[in-house]
N, C-alpha and C positions, 0 to 999 in steps of 0.2 A: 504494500500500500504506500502509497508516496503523500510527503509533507499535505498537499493541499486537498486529499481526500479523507488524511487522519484529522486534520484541523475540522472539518466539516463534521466526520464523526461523534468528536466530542462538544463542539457546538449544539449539534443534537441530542446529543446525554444531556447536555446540561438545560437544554430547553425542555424535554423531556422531565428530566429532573423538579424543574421550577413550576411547571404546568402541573402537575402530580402533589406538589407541595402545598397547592393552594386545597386542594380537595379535599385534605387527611390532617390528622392529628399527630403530628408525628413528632417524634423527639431529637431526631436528629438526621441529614438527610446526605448522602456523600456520592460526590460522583467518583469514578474510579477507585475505589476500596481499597488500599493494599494488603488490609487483611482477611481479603476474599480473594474466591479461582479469580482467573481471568474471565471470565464469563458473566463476572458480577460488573455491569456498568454502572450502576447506581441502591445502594442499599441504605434502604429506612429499616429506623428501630419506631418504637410504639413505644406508649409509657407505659404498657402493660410486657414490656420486654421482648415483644414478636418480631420478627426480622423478614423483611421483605425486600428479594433479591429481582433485582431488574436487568434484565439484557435489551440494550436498543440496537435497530439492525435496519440500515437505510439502503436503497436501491436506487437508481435512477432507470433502474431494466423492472419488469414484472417480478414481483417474490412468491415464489412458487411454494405448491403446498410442502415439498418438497425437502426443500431447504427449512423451513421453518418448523417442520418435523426433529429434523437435527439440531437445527440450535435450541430448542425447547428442552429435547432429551437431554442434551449438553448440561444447559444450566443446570435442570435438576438433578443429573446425574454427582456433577461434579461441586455442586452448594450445598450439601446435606445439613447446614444450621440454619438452614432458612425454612420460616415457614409459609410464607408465601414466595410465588412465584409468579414473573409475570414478562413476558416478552413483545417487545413493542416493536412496531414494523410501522418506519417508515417511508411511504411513497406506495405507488398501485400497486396492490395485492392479488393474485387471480382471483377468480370468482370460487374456487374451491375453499379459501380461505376466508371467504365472505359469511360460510354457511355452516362451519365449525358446531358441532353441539355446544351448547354454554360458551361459545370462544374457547375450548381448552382442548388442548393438544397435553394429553395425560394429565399430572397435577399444574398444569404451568397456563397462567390466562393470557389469550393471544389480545393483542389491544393494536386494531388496526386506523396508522393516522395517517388519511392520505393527501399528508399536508407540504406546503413548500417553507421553506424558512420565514419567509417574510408573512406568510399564513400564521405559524406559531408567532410570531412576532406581537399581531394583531393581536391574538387570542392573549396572549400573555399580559398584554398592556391591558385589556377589560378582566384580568381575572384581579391582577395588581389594583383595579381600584373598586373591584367587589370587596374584595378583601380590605382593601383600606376603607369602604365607605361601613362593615360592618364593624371596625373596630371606633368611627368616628373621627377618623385621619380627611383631609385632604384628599382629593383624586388628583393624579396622576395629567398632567397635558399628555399630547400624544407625541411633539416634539421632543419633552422630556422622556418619558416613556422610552424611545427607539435612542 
């Protein structure tokens, strides 16, 4: 993989990341772990002590059922302290993977975003001031924001 597709990767994790933060109660939230597999892009803890292990995984090609079979298996294979699992796919998905029971490919939740950067961008700026207007903060401009 070269510099300007890894840079994009973890761009991704960490948007991913930040999008996910706003949703959950979470005690603490880390992109790249170094005290997890490599498979762990992003790992929340809970204040109830639960561990939930994330793999993000972006395409610019179709992501086939395929592939997403293996990296599922992977993370759960190789994360055994986590108890949640959850594998995020982003860019167009086929349609087999559209239709998943429950979204889960064995214990692991498939969470498809078929978003472009500047998509999350957006998304991120209105969760940033959902999030601030339930705490009673200021929102967020959209200049500032980006």
């Amino acid at each position: 993989m070269n510099g300007q597709y890894a840079i994009k990767g973890y761009l991704l994790q960490s948007l991913v990341a930040l999008l996910d933060s706003f949703e959950t109660d979470w005690e603490t939230v880390c992109v790249e772990p170094n005290d997890e597999s490599e498979k762990v892009d992003i790992k929340c803890t809970y204040p109830n002590g639960s561990i939930k292990a994330v793999q993000v995984k972006s395409s610019k090609n179709p992501i086939n059922l395929s592939h997403a079979k293996r990296w599922a298996n992977e993370l759960f294979e190789k994360t055994p302290n986590a108890d949640e699992y959850e594998l995020t796919l982003v860019g167009y998905v086929e349609p087999k993977l559209r239709t998943l029971p429950d979204n889960m490919i064995n214990n692991v939740l498939v969470v498809n975003k078929d978003l472009s950067v500047s998509d999350f961008e957006t998304i991120i700026i209105g969760k940033i001031n959902s999030f601030f207007e339930r705490k009673g903060k200021n929102v967020v401009s959209p200049k500032l924001g980006q």
